[in-house]
C-alpha positions, 0 to 999 in steps of 0.5 A: 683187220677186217669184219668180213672178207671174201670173194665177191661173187660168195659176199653177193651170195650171202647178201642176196639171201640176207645175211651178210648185213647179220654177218657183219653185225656178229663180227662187229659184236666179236671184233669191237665188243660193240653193236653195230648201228642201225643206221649203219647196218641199214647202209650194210643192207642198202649199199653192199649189194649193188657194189658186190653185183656190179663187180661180178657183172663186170667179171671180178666175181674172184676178187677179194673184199674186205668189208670194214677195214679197221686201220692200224694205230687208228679208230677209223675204219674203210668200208670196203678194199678190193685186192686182186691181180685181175683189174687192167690194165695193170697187167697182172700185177697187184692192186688195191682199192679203197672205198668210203660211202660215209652212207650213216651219220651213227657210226662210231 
């Protein structure tokens, strides 16, 4: 399950008034019954929006992200997975996309 998930152009909304970092903290707090870490909310603040951005420059602003994936049967978690039909040349079909920044060293 994710912490977050959404269109990209509504997650680039939320980071660039500042709070889709606060966001994700809450859902941490709700989902894993943990803070999440500085340095990891740093790297939120720091990493989402340039990726978030880019996708809707590039005219993917309706794909859906997944922020903070936890796997199943797993403790682990991929920061971002992008779902869509949109990305060529796949021809419409579905696609998936994983992506792991390992930007913070506190992460639990």
């Amino acid at each position: 399950m994710a912490l977050i998930r959404g269109s990209a152009r509504y997650l680039l909304i939320e980071a660039q008034a500042g709070r889709l970092h606060q966001l994700l903290s809450e859902q941490a707090r709700h989902q894993w019954e943990h803070q999440a870490g500085a340095g990891e909310v740093r790297s939120w603040m720091r990493s989402l929006p340039p990726l978030l951005n880019e996708l809707v420059d590039s005219g993917l602003g309706d794909i859906e992200v997944l922020l903070e994936h936890k796997l199943p049967h797993s403790p682990k978690r991929v920061d971002v997975i992008l779902c869509g039909v949109r990305f060529p040349p796949n021809g419409g079909r579905g696609f998936y996309a994983a992506e792991e920044s390992a930007a913070w060293s506190d992460r639990s």
